[in-house]
Wavefront OBJ file of the C-alpha trace (Angstrom):
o trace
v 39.700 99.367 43.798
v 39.461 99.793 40.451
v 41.127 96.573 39.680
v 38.340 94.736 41.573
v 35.695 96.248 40.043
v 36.633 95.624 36.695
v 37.344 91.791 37.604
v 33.742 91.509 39.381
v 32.249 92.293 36.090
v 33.869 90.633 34.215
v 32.965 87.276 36.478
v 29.467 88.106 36.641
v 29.295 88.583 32.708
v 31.084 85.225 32.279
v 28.345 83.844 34.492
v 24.919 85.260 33.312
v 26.586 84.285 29.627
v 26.701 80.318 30.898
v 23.485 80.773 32.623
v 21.882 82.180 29.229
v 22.467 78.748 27.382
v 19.944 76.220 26.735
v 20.797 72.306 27.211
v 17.139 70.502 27.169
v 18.531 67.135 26.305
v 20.621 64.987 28.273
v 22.409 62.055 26.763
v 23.653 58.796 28.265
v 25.664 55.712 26.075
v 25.594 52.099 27.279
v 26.706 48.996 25.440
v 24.806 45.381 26.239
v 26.110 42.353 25.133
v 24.254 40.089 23.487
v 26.478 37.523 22.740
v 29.996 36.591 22.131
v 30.252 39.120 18.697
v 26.858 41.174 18.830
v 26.079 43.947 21.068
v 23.696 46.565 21.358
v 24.245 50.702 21.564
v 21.584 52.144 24.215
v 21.881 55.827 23.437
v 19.223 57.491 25.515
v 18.051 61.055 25.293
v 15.913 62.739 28.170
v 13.874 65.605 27.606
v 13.318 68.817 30.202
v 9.136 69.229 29.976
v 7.928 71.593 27.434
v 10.795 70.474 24.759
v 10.563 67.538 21.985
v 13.325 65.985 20.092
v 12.159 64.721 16.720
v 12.438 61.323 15.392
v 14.929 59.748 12.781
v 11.914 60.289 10.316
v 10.840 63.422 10.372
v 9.489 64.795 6.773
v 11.186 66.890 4.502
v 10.358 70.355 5.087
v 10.654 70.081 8.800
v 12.954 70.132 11.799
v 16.170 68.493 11.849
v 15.901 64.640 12.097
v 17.735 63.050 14.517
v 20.754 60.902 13.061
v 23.210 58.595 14.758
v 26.377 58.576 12.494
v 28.878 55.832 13.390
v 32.417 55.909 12.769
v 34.233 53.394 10.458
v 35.800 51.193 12.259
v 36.806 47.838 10.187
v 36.160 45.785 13.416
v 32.618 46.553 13.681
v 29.408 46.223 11.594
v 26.251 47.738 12.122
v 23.098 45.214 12.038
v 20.279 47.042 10.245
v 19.186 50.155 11.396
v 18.834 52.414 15.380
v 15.431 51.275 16.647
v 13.543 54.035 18.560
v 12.028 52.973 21.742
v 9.614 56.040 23.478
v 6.469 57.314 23.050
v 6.490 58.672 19.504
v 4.202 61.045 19.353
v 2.448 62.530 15.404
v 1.432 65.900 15.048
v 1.232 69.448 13.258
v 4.391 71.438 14.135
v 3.231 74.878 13.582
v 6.330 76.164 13.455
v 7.568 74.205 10.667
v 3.709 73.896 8.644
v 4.626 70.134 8.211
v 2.982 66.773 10.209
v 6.385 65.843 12.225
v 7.091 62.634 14.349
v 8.531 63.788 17.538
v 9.373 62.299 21.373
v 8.936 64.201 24.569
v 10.462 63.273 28.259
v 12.903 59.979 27.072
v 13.635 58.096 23.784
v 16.306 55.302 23.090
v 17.750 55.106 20.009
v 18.919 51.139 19.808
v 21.494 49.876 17.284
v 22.887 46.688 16.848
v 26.520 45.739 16.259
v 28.714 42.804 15.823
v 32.502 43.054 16.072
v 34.634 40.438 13.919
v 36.097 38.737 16.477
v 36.528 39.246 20.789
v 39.097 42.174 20.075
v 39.330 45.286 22.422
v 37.985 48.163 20.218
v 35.264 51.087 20.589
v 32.114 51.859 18.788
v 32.306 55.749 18.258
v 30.144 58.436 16.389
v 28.060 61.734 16.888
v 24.787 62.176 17.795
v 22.921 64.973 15.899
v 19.558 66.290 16.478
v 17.102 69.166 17.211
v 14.912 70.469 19.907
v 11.833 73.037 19.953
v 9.221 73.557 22.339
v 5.663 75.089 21.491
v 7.657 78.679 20.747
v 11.158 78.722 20.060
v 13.453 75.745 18.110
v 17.297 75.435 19.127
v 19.591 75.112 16.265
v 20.782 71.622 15.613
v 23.381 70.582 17.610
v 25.632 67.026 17.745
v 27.359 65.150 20.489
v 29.972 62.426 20.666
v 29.980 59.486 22.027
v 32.828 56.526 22.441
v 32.138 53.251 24.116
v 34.922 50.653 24.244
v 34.128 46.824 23.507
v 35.798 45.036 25.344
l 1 2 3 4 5 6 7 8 9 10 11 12 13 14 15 16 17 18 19 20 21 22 23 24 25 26 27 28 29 30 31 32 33 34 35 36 37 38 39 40 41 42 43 44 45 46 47 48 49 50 51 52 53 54 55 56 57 58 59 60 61 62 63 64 65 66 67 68 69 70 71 72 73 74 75 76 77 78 79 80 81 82 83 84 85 86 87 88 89 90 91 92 93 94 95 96 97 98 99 100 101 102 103 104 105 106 107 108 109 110 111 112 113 114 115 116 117 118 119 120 121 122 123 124 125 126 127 128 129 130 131 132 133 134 135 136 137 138 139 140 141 142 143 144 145 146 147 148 149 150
């Protein structure tokens, strides 16, 4: 009897730890091909209500920005910079004192590539950002992502 009470709690602390964490974002990867060598990374982020994940140029001084880092990869070449399609929104984040640039709900980040040659390879990197809502910030957090070429 004892046995089974112990193991109970321990299941039910395993659970209310899981249920305690916070996951606001949700992140999908696509690749679009363009044409024969260029390609396009769709890396979309949606938003539970209430939270805001801030743009690639937020201000010094602020929250987190969010940055796409791409792995070397000698096949591949980035073209320019990740393009940020959403509803950017401007304003005073109290939290931080500073003016920050921020997107609620969805953004795509959109970067284009061009591989050297058709070669089977994969684009990968990490995703990092940061999330508040209008009382609490999460710490910054990252997330891979791998997409073959094919």
């Amino acid at each position: 009897m004892r046995k089974t009470a112990v193991l109970l709690v321990l299941l039910l602390s395993g659970f209310f730890a899981d249920a305690q964490i916070q996951n606001p974002v949700k992140w999908s990867y696509t690749l679009k091909k363009v044409n024969a060598t260029t390609y396009e990374v769709h890396i979309t982020a949606t938003i539970e209500k209430g939270w805001h994940l801030y743009s690639q140029t937020t201000p010094e001084g602020g929250p987190i920005p969010t940055t796409i880092n791409f792995s070397k990869n000698p096949l591949v070449t980035l073209v320019g910079t990740a393009k940020e399609e959403g509803k950017l929104e401007q304003r005073h984040e109290k939290l931080f004192g500073v003016d920050v640039k921020q997107f609620s709900n969805t953004v795509k980040f959109v970067q284009a590539i061009k591989v050297k040659a058709k070669v089977k390879t994969a684009v990968t990197g990490i995703v990092e950002f940061m999330v508040c809502n209008d009382s609490q910030c999460l710490p910054p957090t990252s997330n891979k992502f791998s997409l073959p070429i094919q």
